[in-house]
C-alpha positions in Angstrom: -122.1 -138.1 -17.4 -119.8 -140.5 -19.4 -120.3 -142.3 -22.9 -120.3 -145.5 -21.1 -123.4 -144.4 -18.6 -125.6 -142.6 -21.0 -125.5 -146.4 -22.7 -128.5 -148.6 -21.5 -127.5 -152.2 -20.5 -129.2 -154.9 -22.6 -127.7 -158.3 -21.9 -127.3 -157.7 -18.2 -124.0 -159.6 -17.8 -121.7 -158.8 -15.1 -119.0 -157.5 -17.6 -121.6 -155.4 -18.6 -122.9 -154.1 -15.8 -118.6 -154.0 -14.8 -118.2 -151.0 -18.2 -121.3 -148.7 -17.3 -118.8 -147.8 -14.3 -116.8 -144.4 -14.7 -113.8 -145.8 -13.3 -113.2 -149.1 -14.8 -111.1 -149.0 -17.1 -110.0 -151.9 -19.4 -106.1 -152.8 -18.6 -103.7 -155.2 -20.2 -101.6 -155.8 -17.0 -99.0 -158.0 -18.6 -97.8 -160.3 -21.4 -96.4 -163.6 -20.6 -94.9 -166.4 -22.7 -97.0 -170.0 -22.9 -96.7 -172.8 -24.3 -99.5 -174.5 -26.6 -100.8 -178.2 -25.1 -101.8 -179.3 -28.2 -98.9 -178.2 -31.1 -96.0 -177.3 -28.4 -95.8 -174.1 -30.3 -94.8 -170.9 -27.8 -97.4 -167.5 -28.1 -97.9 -164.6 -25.8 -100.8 -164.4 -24.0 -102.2 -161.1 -22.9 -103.8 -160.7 -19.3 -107.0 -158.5 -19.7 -108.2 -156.9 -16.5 -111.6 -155.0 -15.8 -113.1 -154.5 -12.2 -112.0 -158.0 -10.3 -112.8 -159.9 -13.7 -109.5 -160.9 -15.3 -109.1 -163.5 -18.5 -106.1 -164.1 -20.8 -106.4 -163.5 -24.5 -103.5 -164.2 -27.2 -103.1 -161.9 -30.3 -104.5 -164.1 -32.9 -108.1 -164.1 -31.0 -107.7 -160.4 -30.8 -107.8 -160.6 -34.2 -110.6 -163.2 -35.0 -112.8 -160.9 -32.2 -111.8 -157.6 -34.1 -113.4 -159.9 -37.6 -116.6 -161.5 -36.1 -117.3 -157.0 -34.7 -116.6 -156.2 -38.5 -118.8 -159.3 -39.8 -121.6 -158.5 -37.3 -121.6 -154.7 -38.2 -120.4 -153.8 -41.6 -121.6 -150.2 -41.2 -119.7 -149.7 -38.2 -116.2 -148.0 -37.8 -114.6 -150.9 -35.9 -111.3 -150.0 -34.1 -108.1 -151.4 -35.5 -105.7 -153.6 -33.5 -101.5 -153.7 -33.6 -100.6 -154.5 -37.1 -99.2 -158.1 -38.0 -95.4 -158.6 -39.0 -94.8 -158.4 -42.5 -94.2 -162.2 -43.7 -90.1 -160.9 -44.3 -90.1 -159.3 -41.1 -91.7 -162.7 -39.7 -89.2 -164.7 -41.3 -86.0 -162.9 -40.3 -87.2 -162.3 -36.9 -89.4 -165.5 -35.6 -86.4 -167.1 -33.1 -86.9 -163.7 -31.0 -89.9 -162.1 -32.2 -92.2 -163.5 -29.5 -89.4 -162.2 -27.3 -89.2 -159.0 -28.7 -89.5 -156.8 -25.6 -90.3 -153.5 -27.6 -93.0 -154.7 -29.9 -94.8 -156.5 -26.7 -94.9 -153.5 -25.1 -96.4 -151.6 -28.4 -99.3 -154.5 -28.6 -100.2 -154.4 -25.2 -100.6 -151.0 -25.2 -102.5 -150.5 -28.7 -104.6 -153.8 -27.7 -105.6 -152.1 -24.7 -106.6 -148.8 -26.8 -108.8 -150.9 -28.9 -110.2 -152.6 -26.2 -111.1 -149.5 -24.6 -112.5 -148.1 -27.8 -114.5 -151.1 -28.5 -116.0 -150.4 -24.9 -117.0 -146.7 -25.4 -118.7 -147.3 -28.9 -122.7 -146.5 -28.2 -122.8 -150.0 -30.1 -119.7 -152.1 -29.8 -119.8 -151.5 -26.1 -123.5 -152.9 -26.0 -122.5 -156.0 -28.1 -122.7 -159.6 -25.9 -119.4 -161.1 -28.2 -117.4 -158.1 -26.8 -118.3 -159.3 -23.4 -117.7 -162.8 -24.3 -114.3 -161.9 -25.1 -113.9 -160.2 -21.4 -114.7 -163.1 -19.8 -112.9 -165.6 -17.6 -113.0 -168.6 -18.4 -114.6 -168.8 -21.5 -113.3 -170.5 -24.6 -113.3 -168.1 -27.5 -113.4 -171.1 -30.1 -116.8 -172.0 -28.3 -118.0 -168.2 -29.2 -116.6 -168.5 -32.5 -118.5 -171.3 -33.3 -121.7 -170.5 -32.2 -124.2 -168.1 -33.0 -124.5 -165.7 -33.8 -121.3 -165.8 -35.7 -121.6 -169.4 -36.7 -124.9 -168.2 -38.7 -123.5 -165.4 -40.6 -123.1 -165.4 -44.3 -119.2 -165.2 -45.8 -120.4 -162.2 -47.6 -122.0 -159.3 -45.9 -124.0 -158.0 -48.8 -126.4 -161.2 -48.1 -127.3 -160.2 -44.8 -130.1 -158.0 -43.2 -129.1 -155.4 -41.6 -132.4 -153.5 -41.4 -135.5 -155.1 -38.7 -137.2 -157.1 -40.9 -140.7 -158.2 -39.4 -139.6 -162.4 -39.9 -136.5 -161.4 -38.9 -134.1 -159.7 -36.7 -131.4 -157.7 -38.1 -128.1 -158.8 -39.1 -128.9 -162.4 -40.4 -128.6 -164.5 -43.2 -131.8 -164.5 -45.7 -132.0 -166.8 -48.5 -133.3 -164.4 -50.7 -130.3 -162.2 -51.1 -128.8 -165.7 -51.9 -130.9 -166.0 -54.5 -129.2 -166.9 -58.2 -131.9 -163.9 -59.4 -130.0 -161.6 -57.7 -127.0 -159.6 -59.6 -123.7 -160.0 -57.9 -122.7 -156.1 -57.7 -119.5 -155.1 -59.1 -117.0 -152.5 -58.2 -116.5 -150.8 -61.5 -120.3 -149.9 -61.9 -121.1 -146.3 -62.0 -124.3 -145.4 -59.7 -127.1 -143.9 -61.1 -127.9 -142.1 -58.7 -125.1 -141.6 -56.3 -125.7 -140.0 -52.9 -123.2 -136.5 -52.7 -122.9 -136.6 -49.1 -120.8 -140.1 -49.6 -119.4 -138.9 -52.2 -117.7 -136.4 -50.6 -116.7 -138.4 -47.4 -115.2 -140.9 -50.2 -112.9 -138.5 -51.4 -112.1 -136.7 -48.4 -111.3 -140.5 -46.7 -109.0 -141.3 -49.8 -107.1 -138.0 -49.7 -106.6 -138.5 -45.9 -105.9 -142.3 -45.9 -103.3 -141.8 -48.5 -101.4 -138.8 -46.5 -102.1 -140.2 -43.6 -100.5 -143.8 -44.9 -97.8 -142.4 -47.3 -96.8 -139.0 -45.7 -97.7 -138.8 -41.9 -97.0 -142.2 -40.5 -93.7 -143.1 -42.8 -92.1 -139.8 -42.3 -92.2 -140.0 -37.7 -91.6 -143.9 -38.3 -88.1 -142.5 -39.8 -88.0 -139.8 -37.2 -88.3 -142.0 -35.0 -85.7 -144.4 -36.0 -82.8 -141.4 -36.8 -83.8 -140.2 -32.8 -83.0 -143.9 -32.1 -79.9 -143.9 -34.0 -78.7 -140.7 -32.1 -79.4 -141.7 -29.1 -76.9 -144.5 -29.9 -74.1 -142.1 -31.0 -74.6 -140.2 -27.7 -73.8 -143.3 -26.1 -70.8 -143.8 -27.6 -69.9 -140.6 -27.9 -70.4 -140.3 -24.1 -67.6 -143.0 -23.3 -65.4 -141.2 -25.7 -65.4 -138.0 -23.7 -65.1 -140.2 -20.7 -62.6 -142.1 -21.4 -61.0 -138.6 -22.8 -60.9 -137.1 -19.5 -58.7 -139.6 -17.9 -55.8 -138.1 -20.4 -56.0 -135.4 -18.9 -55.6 -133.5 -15.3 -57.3 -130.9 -12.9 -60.1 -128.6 -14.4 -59.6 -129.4 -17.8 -60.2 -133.2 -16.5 -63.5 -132.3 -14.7 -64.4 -130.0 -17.6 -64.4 -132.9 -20.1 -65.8 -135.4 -18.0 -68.7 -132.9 -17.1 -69.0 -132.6 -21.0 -69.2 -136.7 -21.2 -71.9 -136.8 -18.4 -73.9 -134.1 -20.3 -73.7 -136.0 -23.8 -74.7 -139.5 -21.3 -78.0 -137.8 -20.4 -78.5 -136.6 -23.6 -78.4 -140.6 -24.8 -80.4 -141.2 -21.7 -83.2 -138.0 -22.2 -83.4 -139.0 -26.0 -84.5 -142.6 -25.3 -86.7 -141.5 -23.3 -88.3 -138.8 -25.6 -88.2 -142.1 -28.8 -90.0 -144.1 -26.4 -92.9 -141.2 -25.3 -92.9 -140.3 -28.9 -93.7 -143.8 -30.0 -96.5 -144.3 -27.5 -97.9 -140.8 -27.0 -98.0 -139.5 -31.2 -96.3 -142.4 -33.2 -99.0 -145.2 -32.7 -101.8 -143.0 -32.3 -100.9 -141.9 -35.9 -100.4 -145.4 -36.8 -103.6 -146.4 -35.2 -105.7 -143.1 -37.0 -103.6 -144.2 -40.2 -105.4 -147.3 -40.1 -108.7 -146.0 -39.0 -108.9 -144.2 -42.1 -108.3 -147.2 -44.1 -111.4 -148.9 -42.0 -113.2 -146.0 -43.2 -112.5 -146.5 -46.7 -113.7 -150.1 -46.5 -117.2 -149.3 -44.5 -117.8 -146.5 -47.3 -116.8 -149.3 -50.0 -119.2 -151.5 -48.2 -122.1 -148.8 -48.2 -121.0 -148.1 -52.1 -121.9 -152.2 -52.6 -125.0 -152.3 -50.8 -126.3 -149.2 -53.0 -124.7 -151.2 -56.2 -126.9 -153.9 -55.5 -129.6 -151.8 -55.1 -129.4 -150.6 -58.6 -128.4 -154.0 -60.5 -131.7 -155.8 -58.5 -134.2 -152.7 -59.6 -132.6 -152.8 -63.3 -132.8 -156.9 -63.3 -136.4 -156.3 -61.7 -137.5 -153.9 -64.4 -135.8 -156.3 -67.1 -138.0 -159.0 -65.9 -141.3 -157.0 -65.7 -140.6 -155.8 -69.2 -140.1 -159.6 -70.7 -143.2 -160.1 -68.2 -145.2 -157.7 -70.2 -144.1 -159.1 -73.7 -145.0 -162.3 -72.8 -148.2 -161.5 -71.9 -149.0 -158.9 -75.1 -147.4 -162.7 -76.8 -150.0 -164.6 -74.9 -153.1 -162.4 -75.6 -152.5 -161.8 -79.3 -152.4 -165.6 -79.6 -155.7 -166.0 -77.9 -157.2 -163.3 -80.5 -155.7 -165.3 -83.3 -156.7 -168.7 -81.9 -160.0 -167.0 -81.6 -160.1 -165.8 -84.7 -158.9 -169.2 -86.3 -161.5 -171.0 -84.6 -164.4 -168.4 -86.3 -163.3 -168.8 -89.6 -163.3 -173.0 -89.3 -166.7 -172.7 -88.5 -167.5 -170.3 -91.3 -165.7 -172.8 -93.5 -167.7 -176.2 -92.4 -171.0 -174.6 -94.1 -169.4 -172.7 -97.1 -170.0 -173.8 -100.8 -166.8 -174.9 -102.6 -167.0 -172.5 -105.5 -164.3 -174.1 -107.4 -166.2 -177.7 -107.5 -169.6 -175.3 -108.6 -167.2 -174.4 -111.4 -166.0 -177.4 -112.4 -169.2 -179.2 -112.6 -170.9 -176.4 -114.9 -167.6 -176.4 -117.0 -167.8 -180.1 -117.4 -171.8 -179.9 -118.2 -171.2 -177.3 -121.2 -168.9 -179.6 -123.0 -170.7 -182.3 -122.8 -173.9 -180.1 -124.1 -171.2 -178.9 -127.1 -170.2 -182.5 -127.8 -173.8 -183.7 -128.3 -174.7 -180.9 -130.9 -171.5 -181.2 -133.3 -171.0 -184.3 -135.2 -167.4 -184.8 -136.0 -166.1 -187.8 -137.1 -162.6 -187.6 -135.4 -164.0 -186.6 -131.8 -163.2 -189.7 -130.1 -159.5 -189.6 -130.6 -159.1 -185.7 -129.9 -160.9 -186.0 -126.9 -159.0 -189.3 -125.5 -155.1 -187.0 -126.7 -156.6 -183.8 -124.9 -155.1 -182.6 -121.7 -157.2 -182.0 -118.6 -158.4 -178.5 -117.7 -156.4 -176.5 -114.9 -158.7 -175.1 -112.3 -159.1 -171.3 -111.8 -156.9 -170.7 -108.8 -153.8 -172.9 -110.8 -153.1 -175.3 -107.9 -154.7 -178.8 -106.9 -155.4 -179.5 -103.4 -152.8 -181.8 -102.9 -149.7 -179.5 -102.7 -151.4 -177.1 -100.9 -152.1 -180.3 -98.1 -148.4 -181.5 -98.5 -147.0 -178.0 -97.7 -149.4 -177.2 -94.7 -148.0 -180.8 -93.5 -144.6 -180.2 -93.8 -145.0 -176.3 -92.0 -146.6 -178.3 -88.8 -144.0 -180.5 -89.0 -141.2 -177.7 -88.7 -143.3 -175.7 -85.9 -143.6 -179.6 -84.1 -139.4 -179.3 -84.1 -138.9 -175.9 -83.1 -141.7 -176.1 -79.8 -143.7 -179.3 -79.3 -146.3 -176.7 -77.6 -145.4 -173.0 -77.6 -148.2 -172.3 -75.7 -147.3 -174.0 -73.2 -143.6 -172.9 -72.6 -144.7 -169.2 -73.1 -146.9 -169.9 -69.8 -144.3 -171.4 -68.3 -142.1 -168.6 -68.9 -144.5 -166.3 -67.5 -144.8 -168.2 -64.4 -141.1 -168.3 -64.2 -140.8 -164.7 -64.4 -143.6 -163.8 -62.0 -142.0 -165.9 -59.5 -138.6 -164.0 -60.5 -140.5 -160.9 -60.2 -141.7 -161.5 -56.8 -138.1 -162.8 -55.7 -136.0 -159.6 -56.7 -139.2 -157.3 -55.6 -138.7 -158.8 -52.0 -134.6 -158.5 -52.5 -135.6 -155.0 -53.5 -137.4 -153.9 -50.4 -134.9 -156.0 -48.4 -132.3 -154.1 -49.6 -133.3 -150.5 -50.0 -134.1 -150.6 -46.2 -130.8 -151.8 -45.6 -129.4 -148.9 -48.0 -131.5 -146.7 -45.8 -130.2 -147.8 -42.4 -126.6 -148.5 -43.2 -126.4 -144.8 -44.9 -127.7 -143.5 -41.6 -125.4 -146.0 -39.4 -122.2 -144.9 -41.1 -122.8 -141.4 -41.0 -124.0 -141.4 -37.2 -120.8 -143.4 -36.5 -118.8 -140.8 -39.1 -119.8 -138.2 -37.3 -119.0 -139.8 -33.7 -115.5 -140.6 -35.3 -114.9 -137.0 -36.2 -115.4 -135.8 -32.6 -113.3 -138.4 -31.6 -111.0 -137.7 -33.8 -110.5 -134.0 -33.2 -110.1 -134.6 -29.7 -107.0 -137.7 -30.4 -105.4 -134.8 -31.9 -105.7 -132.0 -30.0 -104.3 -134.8 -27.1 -101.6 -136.0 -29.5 -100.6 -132.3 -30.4 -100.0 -131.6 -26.6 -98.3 -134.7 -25.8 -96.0 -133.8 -28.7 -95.1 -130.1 -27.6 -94.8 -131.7 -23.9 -92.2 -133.9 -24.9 -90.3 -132.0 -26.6 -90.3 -129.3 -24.0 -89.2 -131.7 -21.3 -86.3 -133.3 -23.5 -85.1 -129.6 -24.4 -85.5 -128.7 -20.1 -83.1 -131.6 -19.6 -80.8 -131.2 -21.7 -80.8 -127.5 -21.0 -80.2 -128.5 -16.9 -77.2 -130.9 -18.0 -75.2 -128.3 -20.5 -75.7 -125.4 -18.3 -74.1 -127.4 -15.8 -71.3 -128.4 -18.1 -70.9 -124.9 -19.3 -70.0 -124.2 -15.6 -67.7 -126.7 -15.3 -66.0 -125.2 -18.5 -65.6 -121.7 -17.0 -64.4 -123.3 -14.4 -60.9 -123.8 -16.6 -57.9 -121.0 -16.4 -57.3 -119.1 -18.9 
């Protein structure tokens, strides 16, 4: 049984129902040349066959479809298309590069890989945008703008991807929107990192860079020096032809036979540039950027566990300010309490310093009445009052106690009430990043197992594009050598041929 028909339909479209048949293939049948209505600009727009269903697609919505399948599953290993011009390339080539023969024949073929690819994901293939995009008569700005792309979130780290109860998966939620919650950051080191990642991290850098730097630049310049050759052949062929007309009988047929040997090898060496560029050179190209996409989907998983971390160490930030505003709030009740006893005590106390006073001021007066001293009016009127036993008056002690309220009434008009405040603010923070939390971790939890499901898948599939480009490789190679071996052999007969 096939990918495609162990797959359950869900939408129950016709181009659906068209893919869960062995034998239809997705084919890119041609590439013609239009014109745009609305700017007059010319673009190429590729016909798109599957079962009798056929629709027209140009590159750039090739492109936007391959971005809404990476936007609606950032977990996913989503096939690569035909890479862009580079913007010097564009400029030195845009009078022909729409009619650039070669690199229409490359796209077609690579789009049609990646549409086929798209179609035998367990997942992609399942997804109603995908089918969208098969459809006749169906504008893909319509699709674009509508949901559920139109609803998703610029960054990916703000949607669900887990089932959510409220919610389905992959959508927007305003909580992971939330100001509270910590914007992750590349450079911070997990906690606690998950080793099986880890190790696919490293392995995909190591391959991605060889793969990038070693693989695919090295037959790109193959490639081109078999190209090059094939050109000398050419005109080395009309050399030996034009060679042969110098000269007479055997010797004549001898060198001409030589010329039509070098012609084929121009011819057989074309044809082995052109089966090597389709059959090994894009694959390579196309695996070379597959392991880039796997470097992103990790990087994207290595995110989504960042955020994990920052929103539990912001969470546990806020429970402990939580907790100190609360210790804050109850040791202020004890003391408010406490102030509030000793008032009372105070209303019924006797003012011992007034007791002392008064008994002070009765003794003198009991002194004054027993001596008889004829200068006692005049010492007492020149005496200076006594000081009471604690040294202060009432007075400065009042002035001082004014002027402390005073300060406290600048700092906070009512601290109690902005410390309640702030622990209603950061219950309701508490509660915000708790939900992001459990958001979140479920996400971490499902994208972990996503990614590796779809690592694994990739790794089979992988193996097997090898092991196919491996043979096509030897294959080619062994049919260029066989023709070039039938054409020499042939000229070596002609060359015995001459008298000695």
């Amino acid at each position: 049984m096939s990918q495609r028909n162990s797959l359950k339909p869900t939408c129950g479209c016709n181009i659906e129902r068209a893919l869960f048949h062995d034998n239809n293939y997705i084919f890119i049948t041609s590439a013609q040349k239009q014109s745009d209505s609305s700017s007059g600009k010319s673009y190429i727009a590729y016909h798109i066959r599957i079962s009798d269903v056929e629709t027209k697609r140009r590159y750039s919505e090739f492109e936007s479809f391959r971005k809404a399948l990476t936007l609606l599953h950032p977990a996913l290993i989503i096939p690569p298309i035909p890479e862009k011009h580079s913007i010097v390339d564009y400029a030195a080539l845009q009078t022909r590069m729409k009619d650039d023969l070669p690199t229409i024949e490359k796209r077609k073929r690579m789009l049609q890989t990646f549409l086929n690819r798209v179609a035998k994901h367990p997942e992609l293939g399942k997804e109603h945008i995908f089918h969208r995009f098969l459809e006749s008569n169906v504008a893909w700005s319509d699709v674009l703008h509508s949901p559920p792309l139109s609803t998703l979130p610029k960054n990916p780290l703000q949607m669900v991807i887990s089932k959510q109860p409220d919610n389905p998966s992959y959508t927007y939620n305003p909580v992971l929107a939330s100001n509270l919650i910590p914007t992750p950051n590349a450079a911070y080191q997990l906690k606690n990192p998950d080793p099986r990642f880890e190790e696919s991290e490293k392995f995909t850098f190591r391959i991605a860079n060889y793969m990038s730097n070693n693989m695919d630049k090295t037959q790109r310049r193959v490639i081109r020096r078999l190209g090059e050759l094939a050109n000398d052949y050419a005109e080395l062929g009309a050399v030996y032809n034009g060679f042969s007309l110098n000269e007479t009988g055997t010797v004549a047929n001898a060198i001409e036979k030589i010329g039509q040997a070098v012609d084929a090898s121009y011819t057989e060496t074309g044809k082995m540039v052109t089966s090597l560029e389709g059959e090994f050179a894009e694959p390579i190209q196309e695996h070379a950027q597959f392991a880039q996409i796997i470097k992103q989907v990790l990087k994207f998983r290595h995110m989504k566990h960042v955020q994990v971390e920052m929103i539990e160490n912001s969470l546990n930030t806020k429970k402990e300010n939580l907790n100190n505003l609360l210790r804050m709030e109850s040791e202020a009740k004890r003391l408010e309490e406490a102030i509030t006893r000793e008032r009372t005590i105070g209303s019924n106390a006797i003012n011992v310093n007034e007791v002392n006073d008064e008994m002070n001021d009765e003794s003198d007066t009991m002194r004054t009445e027993q001596v008889e001293n004829p200068y006692q009016t005049t010492f007492t009127e020149n005496r200076r009052p006594v000081r009471s036993n604690n040294g202060w008056t009432n007075a400065p002690r009042k002035m001082i106690n004014a002027v402390g309220h005073t300060l406290q009434n600048i700092i906070d008009v009512n601290p109690e009430a902005t410390r309640r405040n702030q622990i209603g603010i950061s219950k309701d923070a508490i509660n915000v990043l708790q939900e992001a939390l459990d958001i979140t971790r479920k996400d971490l939890t499902v994208i972990s197992s996503e990614l590796q499901t779809d690592l694994d898948r990739f790794q089979t599939e992988k193996i097997q594009d090898m092991r196919d480009m491996l043979i096509a490789y030897a294959k080619i190679h062994i049919r260029y050598c066989q023709k070039n071996l039938d054409s020499w052999q042939e000229a070596r007969a002609e060359v015995d041929k001459i008298p000695i």
